[in-house]
C-alpha positions in Angstrom: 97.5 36.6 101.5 95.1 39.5 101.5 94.2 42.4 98.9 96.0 44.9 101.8 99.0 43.3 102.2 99.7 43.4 98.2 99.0 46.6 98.2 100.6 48.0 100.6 104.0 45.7 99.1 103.5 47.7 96.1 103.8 51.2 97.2 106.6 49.9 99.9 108.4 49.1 96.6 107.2 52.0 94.1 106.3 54.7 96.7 102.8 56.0 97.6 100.5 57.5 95.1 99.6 60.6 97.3 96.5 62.8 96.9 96.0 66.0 98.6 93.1 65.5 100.5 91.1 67.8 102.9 89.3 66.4 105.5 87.2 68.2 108.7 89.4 70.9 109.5 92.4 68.6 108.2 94.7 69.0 105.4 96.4 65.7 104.4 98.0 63.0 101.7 96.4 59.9 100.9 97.7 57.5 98.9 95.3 55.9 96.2 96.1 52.9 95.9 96.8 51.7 99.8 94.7 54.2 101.9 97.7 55.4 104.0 97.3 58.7 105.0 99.7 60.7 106.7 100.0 62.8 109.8 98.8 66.0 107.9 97.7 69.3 109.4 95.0 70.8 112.0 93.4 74.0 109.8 92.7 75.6 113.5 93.2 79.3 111.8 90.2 81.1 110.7 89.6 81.7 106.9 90.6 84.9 105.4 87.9 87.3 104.3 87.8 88.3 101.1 87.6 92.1 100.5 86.3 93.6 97.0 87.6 96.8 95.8 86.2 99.0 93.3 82.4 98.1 91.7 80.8 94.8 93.6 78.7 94.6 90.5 81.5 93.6 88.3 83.1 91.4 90.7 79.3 89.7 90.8 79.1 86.3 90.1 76.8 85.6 87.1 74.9 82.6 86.0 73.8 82.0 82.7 70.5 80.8 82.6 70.0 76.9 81.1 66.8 76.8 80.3 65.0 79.6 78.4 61.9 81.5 79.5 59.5 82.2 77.3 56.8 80.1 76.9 54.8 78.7 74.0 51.5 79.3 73.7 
């Protein structure tokens, strides 16, 4: 009896424990505890563009630095 087949008992018997999961240009569920992954769906489509309206600066993505830098002499 291998590791699989128990597995794959138990989710026959309590269900699958799916995770959306996004593969190369693939959308689909994967269960975590047997591996199955369904049929899922082709992303063929091309991404939307994203458009900014009013000030780009505000919409700006800003890091806050870590580290400071000043230096001691």
């Amino acid at each position: 009896m291998s590791i699989t087949w128990i597995r794959e008992t138990y989710c026959g018997l309590h269900g699958h424990d799916n995770l959306l999961t996004f593969g190369h240009r693939r959308m689909f569920l994967k269960c975590v505890s047997c591996g199955h992954e369904s049929p899922g769906w082709e992303l063929t489509e091309t991404p939307p563009t994203v458009k900014v309206r009013g000030d780009a600066r505000r919409h700006a993505l800003i890091r806050p630095s870590l580290v400071d830098t000043q230096r001691a002499a």
